[in-house]
MARTOR-925800 format. One record per atom (N, C-alpha, C): residue in one letter; x, y, z. Coordinates in steps of 0.05 Angstrom, whole numbers, plus 5000, padded with zeros to 4 digits. Example, Ala and Ser with C-alpha at 12.3 -4.5 7.8 and 13.67 -1.06 7.14 Angstrom:
<nodes>
A526448865156
A524649105156
A526449345156
S525749555142
S527349795143
S525850015157
</nodes>
This chain:
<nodes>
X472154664798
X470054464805
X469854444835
X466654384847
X467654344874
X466854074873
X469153974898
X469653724900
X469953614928
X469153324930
X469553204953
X471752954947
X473052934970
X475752844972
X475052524989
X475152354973
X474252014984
X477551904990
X478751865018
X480651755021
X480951605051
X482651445062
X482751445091
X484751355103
X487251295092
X490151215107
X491951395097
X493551425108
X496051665113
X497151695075
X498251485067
X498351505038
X496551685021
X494251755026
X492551945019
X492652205011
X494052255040
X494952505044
X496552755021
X498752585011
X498952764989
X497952824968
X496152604962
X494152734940
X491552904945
X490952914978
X489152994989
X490953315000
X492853375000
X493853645001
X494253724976
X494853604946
X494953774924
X492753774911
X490353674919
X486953804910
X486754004925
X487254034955
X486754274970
X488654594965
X491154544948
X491654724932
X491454774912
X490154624900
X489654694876
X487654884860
X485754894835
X483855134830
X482555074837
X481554864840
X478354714854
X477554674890
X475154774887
X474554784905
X473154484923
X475754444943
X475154204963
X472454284984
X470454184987
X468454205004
X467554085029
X468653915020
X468553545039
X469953295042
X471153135049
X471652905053
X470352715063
X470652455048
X469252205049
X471052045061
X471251885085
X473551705100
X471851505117
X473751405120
X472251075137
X471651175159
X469151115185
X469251075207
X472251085223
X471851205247
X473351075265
X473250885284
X476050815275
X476950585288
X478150525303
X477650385332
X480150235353
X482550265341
X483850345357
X486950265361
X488650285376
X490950235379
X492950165403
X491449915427
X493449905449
X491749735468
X490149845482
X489250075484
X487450175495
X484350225478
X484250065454
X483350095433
X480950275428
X482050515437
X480750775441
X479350855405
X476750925394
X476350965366
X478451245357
X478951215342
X482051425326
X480451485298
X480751695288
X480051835264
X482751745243
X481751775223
X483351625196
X483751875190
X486751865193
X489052115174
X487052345154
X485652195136
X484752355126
X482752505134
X481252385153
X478952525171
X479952675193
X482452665198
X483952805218
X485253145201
X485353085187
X487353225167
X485053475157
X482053315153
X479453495152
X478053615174
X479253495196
X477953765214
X480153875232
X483253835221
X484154025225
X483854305216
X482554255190
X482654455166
X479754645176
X477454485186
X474354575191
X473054515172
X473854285150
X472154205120
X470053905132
X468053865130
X466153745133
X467953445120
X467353285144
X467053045139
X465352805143
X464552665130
X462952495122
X464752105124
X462852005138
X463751735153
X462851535151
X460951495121
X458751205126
X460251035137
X458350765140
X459450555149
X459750365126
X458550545109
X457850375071
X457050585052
X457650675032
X457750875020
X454550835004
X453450605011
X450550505003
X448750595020
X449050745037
X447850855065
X445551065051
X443551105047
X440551265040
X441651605046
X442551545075
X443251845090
X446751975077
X448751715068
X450151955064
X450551915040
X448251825022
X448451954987
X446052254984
X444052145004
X442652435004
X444652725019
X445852675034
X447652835042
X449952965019
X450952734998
X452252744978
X451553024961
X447952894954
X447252994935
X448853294949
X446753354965
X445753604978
X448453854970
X451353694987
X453453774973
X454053864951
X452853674930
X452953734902
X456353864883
X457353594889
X460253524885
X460553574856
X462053684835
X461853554805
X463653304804
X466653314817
X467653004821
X467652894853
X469352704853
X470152574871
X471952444873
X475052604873
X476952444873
X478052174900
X478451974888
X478951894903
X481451654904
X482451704928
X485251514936
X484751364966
X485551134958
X485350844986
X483850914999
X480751004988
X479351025011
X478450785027
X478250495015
X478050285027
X475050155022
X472950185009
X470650145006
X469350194984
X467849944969
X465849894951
X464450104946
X463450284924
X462950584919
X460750454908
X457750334913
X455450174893
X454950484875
X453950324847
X452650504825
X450950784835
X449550724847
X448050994860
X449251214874
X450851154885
X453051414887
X455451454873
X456351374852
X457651364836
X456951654808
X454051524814
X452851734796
X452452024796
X452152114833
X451052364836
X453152524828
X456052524830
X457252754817
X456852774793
X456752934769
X456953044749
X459452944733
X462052884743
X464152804738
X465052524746
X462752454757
X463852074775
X465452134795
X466751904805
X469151854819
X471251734803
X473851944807
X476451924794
X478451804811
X479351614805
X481151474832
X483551444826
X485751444829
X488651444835
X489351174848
X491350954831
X491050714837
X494350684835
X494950544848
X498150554849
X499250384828
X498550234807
X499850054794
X499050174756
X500250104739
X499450134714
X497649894709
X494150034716
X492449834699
X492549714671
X491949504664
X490649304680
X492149104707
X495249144713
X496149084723
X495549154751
X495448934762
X496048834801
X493349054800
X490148994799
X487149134806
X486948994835
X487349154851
X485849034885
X488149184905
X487649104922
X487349234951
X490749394955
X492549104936
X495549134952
X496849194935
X496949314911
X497949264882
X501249394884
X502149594900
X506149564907
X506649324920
X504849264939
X506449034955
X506048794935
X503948694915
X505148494893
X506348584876
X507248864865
X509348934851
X512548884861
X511448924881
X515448804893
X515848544893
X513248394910
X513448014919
X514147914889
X512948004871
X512347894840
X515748014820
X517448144834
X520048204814
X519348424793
X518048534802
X516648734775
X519748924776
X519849034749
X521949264750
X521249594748
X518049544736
X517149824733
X515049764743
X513849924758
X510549974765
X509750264759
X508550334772
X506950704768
X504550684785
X503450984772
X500350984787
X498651004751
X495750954765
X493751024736
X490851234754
X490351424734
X487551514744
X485351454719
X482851244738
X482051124723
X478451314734
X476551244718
X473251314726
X472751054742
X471951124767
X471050934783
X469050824770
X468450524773
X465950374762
X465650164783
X463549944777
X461849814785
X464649614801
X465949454773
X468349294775
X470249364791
X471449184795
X474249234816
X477249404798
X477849624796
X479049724784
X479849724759
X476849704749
X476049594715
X475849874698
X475250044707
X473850364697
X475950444673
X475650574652
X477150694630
X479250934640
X480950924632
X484351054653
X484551364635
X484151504652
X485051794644
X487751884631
X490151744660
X493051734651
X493751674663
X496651574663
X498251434684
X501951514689
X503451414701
X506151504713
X506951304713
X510251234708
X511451014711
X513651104732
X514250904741
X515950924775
X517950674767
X520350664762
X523350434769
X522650334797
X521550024797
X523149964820
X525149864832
X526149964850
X530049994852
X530649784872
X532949674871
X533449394885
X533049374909
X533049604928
X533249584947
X529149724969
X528149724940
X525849854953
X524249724974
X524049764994
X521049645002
X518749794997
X515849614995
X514449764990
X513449944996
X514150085034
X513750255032
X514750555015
X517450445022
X519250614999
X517850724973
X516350504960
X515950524935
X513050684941
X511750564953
X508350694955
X509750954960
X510451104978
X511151384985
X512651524955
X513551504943
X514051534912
X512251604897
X510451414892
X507951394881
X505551554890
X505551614918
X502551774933
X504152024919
X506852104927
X508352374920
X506852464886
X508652234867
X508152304839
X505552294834
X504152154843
X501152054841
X499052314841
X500252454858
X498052714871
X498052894848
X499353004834
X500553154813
X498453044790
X499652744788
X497552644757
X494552714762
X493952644787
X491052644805
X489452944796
X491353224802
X490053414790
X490353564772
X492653454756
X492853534721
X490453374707
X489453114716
X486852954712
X483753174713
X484353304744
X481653324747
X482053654733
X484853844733
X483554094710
X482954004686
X484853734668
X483453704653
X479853564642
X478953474666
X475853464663
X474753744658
X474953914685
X474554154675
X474854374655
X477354304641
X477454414620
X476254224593
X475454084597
X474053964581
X475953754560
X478953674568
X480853634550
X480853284552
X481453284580
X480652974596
X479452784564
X480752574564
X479852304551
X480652014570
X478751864582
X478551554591
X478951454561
X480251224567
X480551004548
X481350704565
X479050564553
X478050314561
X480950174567
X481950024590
X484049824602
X483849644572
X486949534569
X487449314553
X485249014562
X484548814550
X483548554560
X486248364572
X487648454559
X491548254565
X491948464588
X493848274599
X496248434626
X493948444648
X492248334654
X490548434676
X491448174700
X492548304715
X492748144746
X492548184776
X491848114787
X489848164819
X492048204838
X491448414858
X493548404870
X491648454905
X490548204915
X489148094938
X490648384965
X489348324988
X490748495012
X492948205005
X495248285025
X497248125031
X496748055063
X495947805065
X495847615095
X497647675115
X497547605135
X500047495159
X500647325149
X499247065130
X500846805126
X502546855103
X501047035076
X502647125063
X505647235067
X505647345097
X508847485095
X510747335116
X509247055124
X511046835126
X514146825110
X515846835115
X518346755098
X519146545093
X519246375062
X518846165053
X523046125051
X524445935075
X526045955073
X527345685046
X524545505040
X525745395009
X525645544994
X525445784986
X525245984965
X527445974949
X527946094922
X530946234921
X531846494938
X534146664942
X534746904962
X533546984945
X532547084923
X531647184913
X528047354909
X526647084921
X525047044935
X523847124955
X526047044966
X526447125002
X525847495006
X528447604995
X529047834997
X525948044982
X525347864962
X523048024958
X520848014966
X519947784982
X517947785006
X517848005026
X520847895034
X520448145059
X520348475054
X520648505028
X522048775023
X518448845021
X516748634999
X514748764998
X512548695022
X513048565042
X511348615064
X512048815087
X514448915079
X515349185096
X514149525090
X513749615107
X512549555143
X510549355151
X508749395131
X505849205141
X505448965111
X504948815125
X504648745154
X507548605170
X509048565156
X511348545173
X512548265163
X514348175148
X515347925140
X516347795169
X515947585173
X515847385203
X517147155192
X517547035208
X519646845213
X519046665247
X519346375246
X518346345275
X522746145288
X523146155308
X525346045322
X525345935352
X525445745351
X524145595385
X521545665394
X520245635367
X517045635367
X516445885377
X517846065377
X517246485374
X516546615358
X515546765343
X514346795323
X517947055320
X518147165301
X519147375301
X518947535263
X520147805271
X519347985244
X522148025236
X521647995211
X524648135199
X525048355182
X526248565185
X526848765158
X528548615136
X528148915119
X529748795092
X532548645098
X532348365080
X535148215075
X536748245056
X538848195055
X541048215030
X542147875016
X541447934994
X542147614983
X545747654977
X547247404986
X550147524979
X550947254974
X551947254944
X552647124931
X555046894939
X557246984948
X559446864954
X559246754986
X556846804999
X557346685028
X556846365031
X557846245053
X558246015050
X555645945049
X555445645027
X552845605029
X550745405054
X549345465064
X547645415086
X544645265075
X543545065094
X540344975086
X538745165083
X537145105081
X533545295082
X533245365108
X534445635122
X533245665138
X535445695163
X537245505165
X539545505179
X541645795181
X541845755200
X542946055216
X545146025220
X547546235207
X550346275215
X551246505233
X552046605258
X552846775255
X555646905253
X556147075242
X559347195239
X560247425261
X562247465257
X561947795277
X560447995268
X560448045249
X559048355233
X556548235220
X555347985217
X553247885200
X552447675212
X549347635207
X548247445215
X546947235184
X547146995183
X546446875152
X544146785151
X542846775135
X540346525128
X541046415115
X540746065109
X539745895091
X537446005073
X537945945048
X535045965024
X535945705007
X533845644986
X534545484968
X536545534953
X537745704948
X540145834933
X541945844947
X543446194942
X544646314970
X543746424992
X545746425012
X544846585037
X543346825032
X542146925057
X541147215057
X542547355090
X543947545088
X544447735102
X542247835119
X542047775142
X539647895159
X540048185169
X538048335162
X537948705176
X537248645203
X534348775208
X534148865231
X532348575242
X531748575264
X529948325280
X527848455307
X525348315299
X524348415317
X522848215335
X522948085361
X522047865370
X519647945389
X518547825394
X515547845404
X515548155427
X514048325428
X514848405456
X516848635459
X518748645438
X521648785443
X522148955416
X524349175422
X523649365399
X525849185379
X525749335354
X527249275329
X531049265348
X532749085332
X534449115341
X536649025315
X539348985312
X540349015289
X541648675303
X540748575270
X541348235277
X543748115287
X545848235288
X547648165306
X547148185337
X546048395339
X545148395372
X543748335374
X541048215365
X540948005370
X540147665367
X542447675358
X544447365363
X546247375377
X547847545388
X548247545412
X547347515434
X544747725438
X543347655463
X541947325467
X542147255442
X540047005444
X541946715442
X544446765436
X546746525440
X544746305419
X545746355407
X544546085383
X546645855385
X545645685380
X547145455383
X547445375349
X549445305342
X550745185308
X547444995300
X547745085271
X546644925255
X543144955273
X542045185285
X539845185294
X538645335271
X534645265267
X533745325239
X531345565235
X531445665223
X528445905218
X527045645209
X523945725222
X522045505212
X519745695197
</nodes>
């Protein structure tokens, strides 16, 4: 089949290199605009639009995939699918249609479960034990379309979500084009999402990855695990904002308030509603990551001072 490739953040990537080896012929890619970034907020090409003209394959950049010029462009191409992974943008009915095959998308969670933007990062916040990916027919709805097939993924105690998304883009890519030979071979069956188990899984906020130090550790540890890397679980101390990596909940440490800070020689503690949590790494406004003993040392805390 020839095909155009709808994706635009680095996660992409591996499902966007195992269509380009595969029997089908890749023609084009579909990716977001570029965008500002760094402090020099110079416009930067999206991984996947980087990744297409390293190669010399035509890429394509609406600003809205509703754009007159790049569904006539579409046509012209004349795609039979359009696979697609995190490309980031509303696909309206009218281009939905021009391939022959639709748009096939690669979604990180087992539909109907966690449909929207963040669906590992509420698979971790939420205690889930298994998640996966699903490839579903793109439609109108927010990750409503009838599911080709899907993969199940363990998630393991210590995952963060990046951990876990990188798992998933890996296994993901594989299901993505055993999906699309089977369209072409004509074998492919969608079957309509359950009406039960369907739950939303929103972007995740800056306020969202606030760390709620009334929580249980349990809580705690899975906040930060699933706002790690991005957007970054925070924490504020003498009115500073700061970031934290993954914590460890430990059972037998002495018990502490919500939020109150111990430190030891080899460990630094949190207060939770439960037990303590073992603090990793810390990152304070301005300054690189550093390992929470150093610093609490550099910063001389005074007893019984609180995460707010």
């Amino acid at each position: 089949m020839r095909l155009v490739f709808a994706g635009t953040p680095e996660v992409a990537l591996p499902a966007l290199d195992a269509v380009a080896g595969s029997r089908h012929e890749l023609v084009a890619v579909v990716t977001r605009p570029d965008a500002p970034s760094g402090r020099g907020r110079k416009l930067v090409r999206s991984p996947v639009g980087a990744w297409a003209d390293e190669r010399g394959i035509e890429v394509l950049t609406p600003q809205r995939p509703r754009e007159p010029e790049f569904q006539e462009r579409l046509r012209e191409i004349g795609p039979d699918c359009v696979p697609v992974v995190a490309y980031g943008a509303l696909v309206p009915p009218s281009a939905l249609e021009i391939p022959r095959y639709g748009w096939v998308n690669l979604h990180f969670s087992l539909l109907p479960a966690w449909r929207g933007a963040a669906p590992v990062q509420h698979a971790v916040l939420h205690g889930d034990e298994v998640t996966g990916a699903s490839v579903f027919d793109l439609e109108a709805g927010l990750d409503t379309g009838p599911v080709y097939g899907t993969l199940t993924e363990r998630v393991r105690p210590a995952d963060t979500s990046g951990d876990l998304l990188d798992r998933l883009a890996t296994e993901g890519a594989g299901l993505l084009v055993a999906v699309l030979d089977a369209i072409e071979d004509g074998t492919a069956r969608a079957h309509p999402q359950p009406a039960e188990g369907v739950s939303l899984a929103p972007k995740i906020t800056v306020e969202d990855a606030r760390i709620r130090w009334g929580d249980p550790a349990f809580g705690v540890d899975r906040r930060v695990r699933a706002c790690t890397p991005a957007p970054g679980a925070w924490t504020t101390l003498r009115g500073d904002r700061l970031k934290l990596g993954p914590v460890h909940p430990v059972a037998n440490a002495e018990p502490l308030k919500p939020g109150e800070i111990r430190v030891e020689r080899t460990q630094v503690f949190a207060g939770t509603a439960t037990t303590p949590v073992a603090l990793g790494e810390v990152r304070a406004a301005g300054k690189k990551p550093m390992s929470a003993t150093d610093w609490a040392r550099g910063l001389r805390l005074e007893a019984g001072e609180t995460f707010a």
